[in-house]
N, CA, C and O of each residue as an XYZ file, in Angstrom:
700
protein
N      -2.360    -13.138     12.813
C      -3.308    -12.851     11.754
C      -2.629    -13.102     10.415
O      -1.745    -12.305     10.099
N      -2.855    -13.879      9.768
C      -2.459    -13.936      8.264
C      -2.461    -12.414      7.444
O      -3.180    -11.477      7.791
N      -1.620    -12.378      6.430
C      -1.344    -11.490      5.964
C      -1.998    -11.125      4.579
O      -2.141     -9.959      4.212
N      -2.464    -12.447      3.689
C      -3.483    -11.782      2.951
C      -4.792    -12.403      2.850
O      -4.585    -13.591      2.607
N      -5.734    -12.233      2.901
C      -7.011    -12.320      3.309
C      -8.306    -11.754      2.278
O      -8.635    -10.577      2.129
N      -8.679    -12.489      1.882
C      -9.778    -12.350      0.986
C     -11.316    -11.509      0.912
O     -12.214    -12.073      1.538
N     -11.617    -10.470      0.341
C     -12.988     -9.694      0.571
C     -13.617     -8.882     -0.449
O     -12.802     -8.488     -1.282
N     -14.790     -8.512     -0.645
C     -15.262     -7.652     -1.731
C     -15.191     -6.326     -1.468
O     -16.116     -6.102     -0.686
N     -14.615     -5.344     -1.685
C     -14.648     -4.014     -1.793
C     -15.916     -3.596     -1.744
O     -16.700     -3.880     -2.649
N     -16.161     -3.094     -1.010
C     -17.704     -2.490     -0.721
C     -18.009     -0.965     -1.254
O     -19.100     -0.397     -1.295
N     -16.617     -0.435     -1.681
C     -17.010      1.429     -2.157
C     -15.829      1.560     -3.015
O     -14.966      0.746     -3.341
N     -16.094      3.333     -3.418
C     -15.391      3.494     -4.360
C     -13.791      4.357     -4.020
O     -13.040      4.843     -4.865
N     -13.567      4.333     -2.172
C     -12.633      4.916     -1.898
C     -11.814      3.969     -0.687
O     -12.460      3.227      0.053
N     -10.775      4.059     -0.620
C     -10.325      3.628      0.718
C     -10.926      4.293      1.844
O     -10.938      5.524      1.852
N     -11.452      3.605      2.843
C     -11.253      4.585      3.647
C     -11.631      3.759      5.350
O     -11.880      2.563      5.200
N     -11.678      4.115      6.459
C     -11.736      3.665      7.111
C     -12.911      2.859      7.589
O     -12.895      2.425      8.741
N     -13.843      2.645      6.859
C     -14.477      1.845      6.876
C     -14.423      0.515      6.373
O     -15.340     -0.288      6.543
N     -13.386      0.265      5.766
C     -13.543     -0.869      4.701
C     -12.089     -1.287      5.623
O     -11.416     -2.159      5.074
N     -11.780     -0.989      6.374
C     -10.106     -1.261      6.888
C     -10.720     -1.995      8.084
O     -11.368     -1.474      8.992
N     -10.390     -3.384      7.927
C     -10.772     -3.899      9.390
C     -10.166     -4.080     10.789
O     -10.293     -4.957     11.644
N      -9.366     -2.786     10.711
C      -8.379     -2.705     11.989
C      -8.758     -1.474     12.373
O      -9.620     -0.825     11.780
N      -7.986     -0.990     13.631
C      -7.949      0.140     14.083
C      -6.038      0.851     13.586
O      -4.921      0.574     14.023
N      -6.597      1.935     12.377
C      -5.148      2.413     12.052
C      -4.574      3.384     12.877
O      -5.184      4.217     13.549
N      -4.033      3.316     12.837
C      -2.963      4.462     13.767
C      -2.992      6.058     13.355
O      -2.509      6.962     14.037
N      -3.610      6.194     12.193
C      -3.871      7.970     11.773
C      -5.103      7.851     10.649
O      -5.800      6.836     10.679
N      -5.275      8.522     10.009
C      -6.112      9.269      9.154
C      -5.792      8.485      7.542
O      -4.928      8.806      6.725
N      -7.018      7.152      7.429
C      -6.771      6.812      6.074
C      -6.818      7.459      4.761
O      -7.900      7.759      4.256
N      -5.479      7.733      4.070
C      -5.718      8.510      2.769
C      -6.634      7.822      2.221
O      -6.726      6.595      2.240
N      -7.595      8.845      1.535
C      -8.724      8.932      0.889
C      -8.562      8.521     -0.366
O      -9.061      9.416     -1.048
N      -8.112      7.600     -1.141
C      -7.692      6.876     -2.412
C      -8.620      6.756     -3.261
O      -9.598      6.384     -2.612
N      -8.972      6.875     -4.625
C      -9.775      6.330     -4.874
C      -9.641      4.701     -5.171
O      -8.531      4.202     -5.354
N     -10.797      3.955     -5.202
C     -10.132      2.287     -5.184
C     -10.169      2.578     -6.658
O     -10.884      3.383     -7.254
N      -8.921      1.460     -7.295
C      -8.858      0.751     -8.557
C      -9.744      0.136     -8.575
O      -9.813     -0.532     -7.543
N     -10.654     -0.053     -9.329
C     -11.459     -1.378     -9.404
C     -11.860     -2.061    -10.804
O     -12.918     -2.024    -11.431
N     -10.473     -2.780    -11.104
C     -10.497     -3.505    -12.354
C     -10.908     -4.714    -12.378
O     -11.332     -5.237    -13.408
N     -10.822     -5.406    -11.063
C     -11.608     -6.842    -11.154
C     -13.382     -6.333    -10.770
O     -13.810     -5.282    -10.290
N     -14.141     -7.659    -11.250
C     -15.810     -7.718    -10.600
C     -15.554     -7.648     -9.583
O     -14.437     -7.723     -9.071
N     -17.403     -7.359     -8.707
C     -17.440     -7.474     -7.394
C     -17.442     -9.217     -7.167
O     -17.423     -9.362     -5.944
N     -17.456    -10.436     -7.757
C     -17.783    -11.068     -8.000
C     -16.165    -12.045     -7.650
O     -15.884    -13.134     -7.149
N     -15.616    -11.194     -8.097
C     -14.284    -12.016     -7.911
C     -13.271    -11.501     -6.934
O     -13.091    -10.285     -6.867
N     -12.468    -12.475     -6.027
C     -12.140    -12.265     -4.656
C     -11.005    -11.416     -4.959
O     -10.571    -11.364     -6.109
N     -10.497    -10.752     -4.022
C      -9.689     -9.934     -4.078
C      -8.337    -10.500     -3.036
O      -8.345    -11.401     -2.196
N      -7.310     -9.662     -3.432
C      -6.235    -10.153     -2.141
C      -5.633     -9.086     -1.658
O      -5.113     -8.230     -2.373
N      -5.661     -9.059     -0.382
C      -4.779     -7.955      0.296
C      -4.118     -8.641      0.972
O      -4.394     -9.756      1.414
N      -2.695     -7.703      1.178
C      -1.502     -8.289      2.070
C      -1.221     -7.075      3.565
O      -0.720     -5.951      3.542
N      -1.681     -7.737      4.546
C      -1.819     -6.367      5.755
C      -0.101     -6.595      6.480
O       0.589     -7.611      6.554
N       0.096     -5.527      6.821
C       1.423     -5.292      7.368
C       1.113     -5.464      9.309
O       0.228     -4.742      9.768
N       1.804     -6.327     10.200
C       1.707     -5.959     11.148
C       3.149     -6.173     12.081
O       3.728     -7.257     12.143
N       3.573     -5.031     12.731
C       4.757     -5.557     12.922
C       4.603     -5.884     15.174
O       4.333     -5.219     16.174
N       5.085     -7.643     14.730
C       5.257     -7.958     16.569
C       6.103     -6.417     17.457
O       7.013     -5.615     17.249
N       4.941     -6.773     18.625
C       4.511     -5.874     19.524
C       4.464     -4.426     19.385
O       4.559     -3.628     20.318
N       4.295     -4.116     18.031
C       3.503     -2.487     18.254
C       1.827     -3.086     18.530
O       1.367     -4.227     18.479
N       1.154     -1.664     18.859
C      -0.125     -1.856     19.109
C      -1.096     -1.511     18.280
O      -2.281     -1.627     18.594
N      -0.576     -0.914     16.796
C      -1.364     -0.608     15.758
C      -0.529     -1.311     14.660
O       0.686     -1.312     14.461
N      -1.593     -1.931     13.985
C      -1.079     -2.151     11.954
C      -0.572     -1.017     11.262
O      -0.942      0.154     11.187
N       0.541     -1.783     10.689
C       0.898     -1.104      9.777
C       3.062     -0.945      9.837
O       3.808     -1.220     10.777
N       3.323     -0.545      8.787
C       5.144     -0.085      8.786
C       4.900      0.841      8.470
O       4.249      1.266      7.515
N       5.672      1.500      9.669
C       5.704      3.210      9.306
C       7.090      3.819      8.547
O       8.147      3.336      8.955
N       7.170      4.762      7.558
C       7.800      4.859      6.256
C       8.587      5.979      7.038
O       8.284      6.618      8.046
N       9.510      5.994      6.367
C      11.029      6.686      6.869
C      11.637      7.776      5.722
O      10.791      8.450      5.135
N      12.995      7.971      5.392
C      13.608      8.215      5.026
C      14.734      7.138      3.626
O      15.227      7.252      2.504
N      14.612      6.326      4.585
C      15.277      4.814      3.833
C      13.986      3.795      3.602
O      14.082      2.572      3.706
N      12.681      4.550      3.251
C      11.355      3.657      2.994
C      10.964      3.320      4.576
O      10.381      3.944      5.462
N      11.660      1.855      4.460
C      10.688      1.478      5.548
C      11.805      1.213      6.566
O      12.833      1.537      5.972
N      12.089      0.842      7.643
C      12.775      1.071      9.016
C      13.420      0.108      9.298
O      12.933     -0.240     10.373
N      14.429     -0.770      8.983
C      15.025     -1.833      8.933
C      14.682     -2.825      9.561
O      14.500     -3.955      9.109
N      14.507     -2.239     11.305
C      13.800     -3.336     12.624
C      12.218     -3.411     12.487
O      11.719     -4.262     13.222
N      11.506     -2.838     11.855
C      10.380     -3.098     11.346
C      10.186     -4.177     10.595
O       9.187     -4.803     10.950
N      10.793     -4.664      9.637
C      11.297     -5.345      8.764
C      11.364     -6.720      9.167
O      10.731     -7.648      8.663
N      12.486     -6.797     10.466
C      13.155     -8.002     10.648
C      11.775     -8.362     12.089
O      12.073     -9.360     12.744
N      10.761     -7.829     12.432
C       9.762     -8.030     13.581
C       8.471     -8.139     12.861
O       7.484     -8.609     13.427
N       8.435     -7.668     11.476
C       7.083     -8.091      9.950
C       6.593     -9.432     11.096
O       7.496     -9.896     11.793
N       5.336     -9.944     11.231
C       4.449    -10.720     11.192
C       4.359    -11.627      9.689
O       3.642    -11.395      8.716
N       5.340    -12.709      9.891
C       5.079    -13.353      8.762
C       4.939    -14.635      8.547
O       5.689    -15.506      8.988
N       3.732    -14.844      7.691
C       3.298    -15.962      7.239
C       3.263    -16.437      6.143
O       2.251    -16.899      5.617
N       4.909    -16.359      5.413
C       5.370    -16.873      4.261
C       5.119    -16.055      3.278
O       4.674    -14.928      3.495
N       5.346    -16.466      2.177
C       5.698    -15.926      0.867
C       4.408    -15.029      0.761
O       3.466    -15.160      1.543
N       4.434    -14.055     -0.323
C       3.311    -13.568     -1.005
C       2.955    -14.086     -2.457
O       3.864    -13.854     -3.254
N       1.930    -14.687     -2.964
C       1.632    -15.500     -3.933
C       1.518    -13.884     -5.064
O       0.703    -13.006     -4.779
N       2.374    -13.768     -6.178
C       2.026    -12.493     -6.900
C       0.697    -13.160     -8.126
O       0.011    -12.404     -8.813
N       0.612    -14.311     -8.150
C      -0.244    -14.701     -9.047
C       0.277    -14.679    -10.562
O       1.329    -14.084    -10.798
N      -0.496    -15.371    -11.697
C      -0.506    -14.813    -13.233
C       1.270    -15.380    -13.503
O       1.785    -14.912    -14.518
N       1.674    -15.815    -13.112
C       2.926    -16.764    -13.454
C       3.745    -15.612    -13.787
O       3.954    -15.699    -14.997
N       4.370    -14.473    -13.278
C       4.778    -13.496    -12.777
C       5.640    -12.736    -11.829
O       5.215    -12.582    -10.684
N       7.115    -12.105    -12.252
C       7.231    -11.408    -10.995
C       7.325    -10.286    -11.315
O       8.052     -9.562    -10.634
N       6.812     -9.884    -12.159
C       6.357     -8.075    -12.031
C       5.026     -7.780    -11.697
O       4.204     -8.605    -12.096
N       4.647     -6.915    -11.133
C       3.484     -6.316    -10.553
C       3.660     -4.567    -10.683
O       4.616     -3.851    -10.383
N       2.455     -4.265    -11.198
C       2.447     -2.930    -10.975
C       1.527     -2.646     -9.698
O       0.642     -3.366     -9.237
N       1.997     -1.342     -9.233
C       1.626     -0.676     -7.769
C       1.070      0.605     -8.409
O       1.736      1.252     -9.217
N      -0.203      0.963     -8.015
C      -0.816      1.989     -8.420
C      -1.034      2.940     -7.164
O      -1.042      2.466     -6.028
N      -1.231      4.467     -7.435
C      -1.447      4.879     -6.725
C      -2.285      5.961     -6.948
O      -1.964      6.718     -7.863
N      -3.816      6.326     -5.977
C      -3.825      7.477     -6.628
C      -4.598      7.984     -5.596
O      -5.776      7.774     -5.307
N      -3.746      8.687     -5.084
C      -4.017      9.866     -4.147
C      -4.743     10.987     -4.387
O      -4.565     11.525     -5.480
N      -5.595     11.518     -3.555
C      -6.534     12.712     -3.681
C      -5.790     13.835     -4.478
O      -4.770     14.272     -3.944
N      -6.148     14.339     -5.638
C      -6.243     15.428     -6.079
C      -4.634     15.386     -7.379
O      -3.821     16.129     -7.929
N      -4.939     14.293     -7.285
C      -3.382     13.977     -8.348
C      -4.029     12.993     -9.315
O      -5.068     12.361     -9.123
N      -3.236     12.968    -10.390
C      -3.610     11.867    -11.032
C      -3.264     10.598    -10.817
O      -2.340     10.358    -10.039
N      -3.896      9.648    -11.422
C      -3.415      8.414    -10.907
C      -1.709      7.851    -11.384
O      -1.262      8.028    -12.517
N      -0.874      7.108    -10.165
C       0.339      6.829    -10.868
C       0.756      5.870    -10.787
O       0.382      5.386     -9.718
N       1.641      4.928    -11.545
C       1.895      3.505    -11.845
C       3.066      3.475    -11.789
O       3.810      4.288    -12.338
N       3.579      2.052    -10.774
C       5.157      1.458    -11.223
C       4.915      0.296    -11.325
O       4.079     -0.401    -10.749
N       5.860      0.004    -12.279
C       6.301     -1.498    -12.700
C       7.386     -1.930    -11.998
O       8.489     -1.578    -12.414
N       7.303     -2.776    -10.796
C       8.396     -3.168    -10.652
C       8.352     -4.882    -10.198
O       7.327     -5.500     -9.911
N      10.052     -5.550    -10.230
C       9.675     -6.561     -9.931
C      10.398     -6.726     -9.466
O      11.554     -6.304     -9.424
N       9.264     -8.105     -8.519
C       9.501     -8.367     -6.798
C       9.916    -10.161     -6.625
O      10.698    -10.570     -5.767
N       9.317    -10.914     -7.472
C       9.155    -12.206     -7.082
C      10.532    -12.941     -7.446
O      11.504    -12.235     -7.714
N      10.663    -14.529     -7.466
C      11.016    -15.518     -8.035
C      10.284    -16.023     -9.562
O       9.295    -15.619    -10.174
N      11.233    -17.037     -9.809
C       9.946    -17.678    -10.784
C       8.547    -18.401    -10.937
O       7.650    -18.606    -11.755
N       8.965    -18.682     -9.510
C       7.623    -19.059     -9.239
C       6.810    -18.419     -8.963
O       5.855    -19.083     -8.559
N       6.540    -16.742     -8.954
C       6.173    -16.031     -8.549
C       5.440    -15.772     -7.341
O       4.224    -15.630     -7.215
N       6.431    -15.726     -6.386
C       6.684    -15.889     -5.144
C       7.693    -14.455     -4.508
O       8.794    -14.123     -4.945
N       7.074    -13.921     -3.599
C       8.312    -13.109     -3.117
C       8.129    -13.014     -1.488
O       7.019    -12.856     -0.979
N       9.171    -13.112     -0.834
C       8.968    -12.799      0.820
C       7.993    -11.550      1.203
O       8.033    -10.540      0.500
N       7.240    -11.616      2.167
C       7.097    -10.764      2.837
C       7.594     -9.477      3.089
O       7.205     -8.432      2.567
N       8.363     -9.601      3.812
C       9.689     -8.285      4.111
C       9.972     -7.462      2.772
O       9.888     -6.247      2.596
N      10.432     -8.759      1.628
C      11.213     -7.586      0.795
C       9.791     -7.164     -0.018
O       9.962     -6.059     -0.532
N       9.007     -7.474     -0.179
C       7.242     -7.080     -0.823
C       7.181     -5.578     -0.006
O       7.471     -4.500     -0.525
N       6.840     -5.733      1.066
C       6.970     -4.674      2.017
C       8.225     -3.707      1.818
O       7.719     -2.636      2.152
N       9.417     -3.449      1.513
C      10.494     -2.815      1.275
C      10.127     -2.448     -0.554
O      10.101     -1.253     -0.849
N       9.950     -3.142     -1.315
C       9.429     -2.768     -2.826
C       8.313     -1.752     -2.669
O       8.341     -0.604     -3.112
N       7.344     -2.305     -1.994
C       6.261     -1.142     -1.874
C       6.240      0.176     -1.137
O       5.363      1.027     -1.290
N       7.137      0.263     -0.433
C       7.573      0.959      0.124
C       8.250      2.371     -0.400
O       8.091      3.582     -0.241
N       9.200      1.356     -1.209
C      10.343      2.466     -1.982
C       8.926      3.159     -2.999
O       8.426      4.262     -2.775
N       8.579      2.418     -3.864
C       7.664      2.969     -4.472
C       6.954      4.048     -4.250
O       6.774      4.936     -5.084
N       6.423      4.027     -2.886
C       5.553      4.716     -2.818
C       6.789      6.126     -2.391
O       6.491      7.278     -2.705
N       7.820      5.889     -1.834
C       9.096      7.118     -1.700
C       9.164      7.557     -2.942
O       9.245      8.777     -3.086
N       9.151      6.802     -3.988
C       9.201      7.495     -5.203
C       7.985      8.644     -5.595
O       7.979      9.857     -5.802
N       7.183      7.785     -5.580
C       5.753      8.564     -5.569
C       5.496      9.902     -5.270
O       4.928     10.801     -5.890
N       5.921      9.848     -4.417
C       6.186     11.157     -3.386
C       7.035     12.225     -3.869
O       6.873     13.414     -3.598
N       8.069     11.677     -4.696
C       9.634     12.477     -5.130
C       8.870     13.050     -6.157
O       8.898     14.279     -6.220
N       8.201     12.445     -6.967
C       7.479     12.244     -8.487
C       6.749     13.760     -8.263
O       7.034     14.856     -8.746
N       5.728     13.360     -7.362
C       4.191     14.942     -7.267
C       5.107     15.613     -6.186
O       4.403     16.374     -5.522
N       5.772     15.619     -5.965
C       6.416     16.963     -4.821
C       6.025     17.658     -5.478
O       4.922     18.029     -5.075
N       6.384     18.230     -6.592
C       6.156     19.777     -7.479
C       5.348     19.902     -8.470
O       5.417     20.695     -9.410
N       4.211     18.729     -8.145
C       3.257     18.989     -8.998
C       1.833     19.385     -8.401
O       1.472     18.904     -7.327
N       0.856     20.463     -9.271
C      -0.029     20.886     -8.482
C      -0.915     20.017     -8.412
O      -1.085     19.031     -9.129
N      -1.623     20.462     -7.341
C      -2.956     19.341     -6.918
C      -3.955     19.807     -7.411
O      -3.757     20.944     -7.840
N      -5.246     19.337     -7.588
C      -6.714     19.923     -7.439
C      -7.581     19.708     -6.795
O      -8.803     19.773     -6.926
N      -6.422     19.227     -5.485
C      -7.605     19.092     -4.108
C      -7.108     19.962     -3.461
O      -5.942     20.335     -3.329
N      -8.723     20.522     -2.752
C      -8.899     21.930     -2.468
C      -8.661     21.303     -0.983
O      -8.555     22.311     -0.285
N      -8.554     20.441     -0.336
C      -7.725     21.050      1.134
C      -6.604     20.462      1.212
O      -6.561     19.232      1.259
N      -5.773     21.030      1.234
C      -4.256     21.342      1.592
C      -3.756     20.167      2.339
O      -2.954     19.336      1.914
N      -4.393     20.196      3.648
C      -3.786     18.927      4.023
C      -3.386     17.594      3.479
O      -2.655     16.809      4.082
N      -3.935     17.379      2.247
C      -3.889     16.236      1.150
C      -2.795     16.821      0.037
O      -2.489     16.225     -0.995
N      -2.290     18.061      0.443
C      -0.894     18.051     -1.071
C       0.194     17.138     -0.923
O       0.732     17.014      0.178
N       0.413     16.761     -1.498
C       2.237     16.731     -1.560
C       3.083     16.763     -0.854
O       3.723     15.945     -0.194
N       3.078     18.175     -1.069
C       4.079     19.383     -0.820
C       3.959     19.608      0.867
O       4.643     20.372      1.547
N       3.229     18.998      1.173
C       2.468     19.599      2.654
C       2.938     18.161      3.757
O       3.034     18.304      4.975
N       3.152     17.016      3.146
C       3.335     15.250      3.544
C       4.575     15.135      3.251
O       4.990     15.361      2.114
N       5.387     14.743      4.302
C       6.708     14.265      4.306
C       6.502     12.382      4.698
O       5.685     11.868      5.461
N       7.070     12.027      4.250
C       7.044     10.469      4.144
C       7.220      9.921      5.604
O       6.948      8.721      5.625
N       7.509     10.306      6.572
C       7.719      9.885      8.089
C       6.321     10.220      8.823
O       6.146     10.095     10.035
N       5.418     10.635      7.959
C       4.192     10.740      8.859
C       3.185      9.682      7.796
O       2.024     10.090      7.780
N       3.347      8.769      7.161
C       2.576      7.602      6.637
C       3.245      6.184      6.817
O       4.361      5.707      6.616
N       2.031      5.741      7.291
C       2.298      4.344      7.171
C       1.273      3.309      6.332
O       0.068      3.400      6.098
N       2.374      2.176      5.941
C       1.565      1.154      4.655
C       1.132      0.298      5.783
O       1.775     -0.295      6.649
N      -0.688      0.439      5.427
C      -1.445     -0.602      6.539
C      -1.127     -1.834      5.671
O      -0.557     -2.791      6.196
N      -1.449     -1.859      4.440
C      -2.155     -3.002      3.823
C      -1.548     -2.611      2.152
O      -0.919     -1.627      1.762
N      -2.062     -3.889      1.375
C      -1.873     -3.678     -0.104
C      -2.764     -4.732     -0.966
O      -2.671     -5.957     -0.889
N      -3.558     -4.072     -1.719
C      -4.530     -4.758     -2.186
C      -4.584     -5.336     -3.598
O      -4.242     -4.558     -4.489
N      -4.886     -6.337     -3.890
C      -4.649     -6.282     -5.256
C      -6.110     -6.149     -5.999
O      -7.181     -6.665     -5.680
N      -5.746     -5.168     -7.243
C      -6.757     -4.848     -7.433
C      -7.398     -4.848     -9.263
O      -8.324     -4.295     -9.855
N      -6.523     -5.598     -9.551
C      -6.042     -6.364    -11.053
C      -5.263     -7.672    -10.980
O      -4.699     -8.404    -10.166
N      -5.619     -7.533    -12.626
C      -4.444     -8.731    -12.833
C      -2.791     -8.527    -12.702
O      -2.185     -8.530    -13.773
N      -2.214     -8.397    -11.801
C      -0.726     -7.654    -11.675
C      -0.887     -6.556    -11.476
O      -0.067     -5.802    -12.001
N      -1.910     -5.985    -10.705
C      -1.960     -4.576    -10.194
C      -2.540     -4.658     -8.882
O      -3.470     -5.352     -8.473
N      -1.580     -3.546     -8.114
C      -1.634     -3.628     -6.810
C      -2.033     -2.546     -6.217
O      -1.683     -1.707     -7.047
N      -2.678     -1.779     -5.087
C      -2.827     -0.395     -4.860
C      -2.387     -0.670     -3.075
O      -2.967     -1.379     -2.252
N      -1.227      0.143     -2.923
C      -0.789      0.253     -1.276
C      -2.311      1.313     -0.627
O      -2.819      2.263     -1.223
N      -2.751      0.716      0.792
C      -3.271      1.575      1.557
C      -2.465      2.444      2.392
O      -1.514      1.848      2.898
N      -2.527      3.262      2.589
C      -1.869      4.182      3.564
C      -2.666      4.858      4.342
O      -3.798      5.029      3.889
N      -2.334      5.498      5.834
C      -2.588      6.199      6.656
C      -1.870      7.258      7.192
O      -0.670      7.256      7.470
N      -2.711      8.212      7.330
C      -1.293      9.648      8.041
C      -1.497     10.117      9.529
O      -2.508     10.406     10.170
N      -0.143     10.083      9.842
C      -0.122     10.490     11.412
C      -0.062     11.624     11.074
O       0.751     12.169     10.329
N      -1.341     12.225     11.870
C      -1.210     13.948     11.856
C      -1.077     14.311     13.162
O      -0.962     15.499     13.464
């Protein structure tokens, strides 16, 4: 299966309806970015790693899992677009505010592998995590804090782009 693949966002949340796989846990409930039209194509980059039986890299301690990595399903570079190798990664998880990194991933041609795209987004989102540990939520069920999600029970299905140099990781939680 190719890795990024073109479609219109149909709502205003991630969620398992709009995911055209079968994920392995419980899609966080995101709200979508939606800075481009419905009008204009979108790109997502899906993670699948040879011979597991569900999509997705499941996130660790050290991000993402080294042999995960080197077994990625890959079909070349990721195009970052906009003559570019910074991209921001947005995130915004239920009951937090929304949060942004700048980081950069590509060549000059703005171009970056697979693998290490997947390892950038990754860390990010470890950061993410470090960031709202101790900050309160204002979502009223619990199971969606923070404080409550340790990074070894999510995995990055997919990553969408959802701007011009803005990206939003999907995630799912093994509960």
């Amino acid at each position: 299966m190719r890795q990024d693949q073109k479609y219109n966002r149909p709502s205003e949340y991630h969620t398992f309806v709009d995911y055209p796989m079968v994920a392995p846990g419980i899609i966080v409930p995101q709200a979508a970015d939606n800075r481009l039209s419905r009008a204009e194509s979108l790109t997502n980059v899906q993670f699948v790693v040879k011979g597991l039986p569900t999509p997705g890299l499941r996130l660790g301690p050290s991000a993402v899992l080294p042999p995960q990595l080197a077994n990625l399903q890959d079909d070349g570079p990721i195009r970052l677009l906009y003559g570019t190798s910074e991209l921001i990664i947005r995130i915004m998880w239920p009951g937090y505010p929304s949060w942004d990194k700048r980081i950069t991933a590509g060549n000059s041609n703005a171009q970056v592998p697979l693998a290490k795209f997947a390892a950038l987004v990754a860390g990010t989102i470890q950061q993410f995590l470090e960031d709202m540990s101790n900050k309160p939520s204002n979502e009223a069920r619990s199971d969606w804090w923070i404080s409550q999600i340790g990074i070894e029970s999510l995995v990055l299905l997919e990553v969408r782009r959802t701007g011009p140099g803005t990206w939003q990781p999907m995630l799912c939680r093994i509960v």
